[in-house]
C-alpha positions in Angstrom: 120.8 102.5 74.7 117.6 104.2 75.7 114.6 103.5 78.1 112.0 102.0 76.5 109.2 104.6 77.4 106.5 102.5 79.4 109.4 101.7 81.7 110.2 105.1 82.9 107.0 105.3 84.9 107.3 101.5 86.7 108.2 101.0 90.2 109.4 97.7 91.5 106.8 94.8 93.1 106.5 95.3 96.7 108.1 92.1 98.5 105.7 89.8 99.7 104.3 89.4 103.2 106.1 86.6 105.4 104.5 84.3 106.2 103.8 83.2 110.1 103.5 79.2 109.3 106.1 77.0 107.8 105.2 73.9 106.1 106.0 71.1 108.3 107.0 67.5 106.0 106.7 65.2 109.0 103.4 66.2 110.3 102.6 67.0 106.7 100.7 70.6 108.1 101.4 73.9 108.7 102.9 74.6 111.6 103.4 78.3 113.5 106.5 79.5 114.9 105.5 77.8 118.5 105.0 74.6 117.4 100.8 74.7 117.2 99.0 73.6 113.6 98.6 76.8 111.9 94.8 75.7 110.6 93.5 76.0 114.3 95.1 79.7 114.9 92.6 81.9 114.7 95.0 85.2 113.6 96.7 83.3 111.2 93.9 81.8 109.2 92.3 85.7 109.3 95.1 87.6 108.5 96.4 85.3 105.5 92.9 83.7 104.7 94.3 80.3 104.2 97.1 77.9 105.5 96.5 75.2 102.7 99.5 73.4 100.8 99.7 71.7 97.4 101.8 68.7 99.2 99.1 66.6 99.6 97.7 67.4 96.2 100.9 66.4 94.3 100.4 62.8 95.5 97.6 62.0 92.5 98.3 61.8 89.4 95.3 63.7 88.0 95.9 67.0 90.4 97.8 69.3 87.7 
């Protein structure tokens, strides 16, 4: 079986950046690797732009 043509000349997805926060279900936040809220770190917030979550959103019926 041949290469289809348009897939000689792909190269695979770079993996995505990690992220320095982990979702936290108690405190229902963000929270960074030392324990602080991930929305009042100043680095974080510039270098990923945003530390929101869809958990709070999935507890209304009309968010989709």
């Amino acid at each position: 079986m041949t290469t289809p043509f348009a897939l000689t000349y792909t190269t695979p997805r770079p993996p995505a950046p990690a992220t320095p926060f982990t979702y936290d279900a108690a405190r229902q936040m963000n929270i960074c690797a030392d324990g602080s809220p991930a929305a009042t770190n100043y680095p974080v917030l510039l270098s990923t732009s945003s530390t929101s979550s869809t958990a709070g959103s999935k507890t209304h019926n009309d968010d989709d």
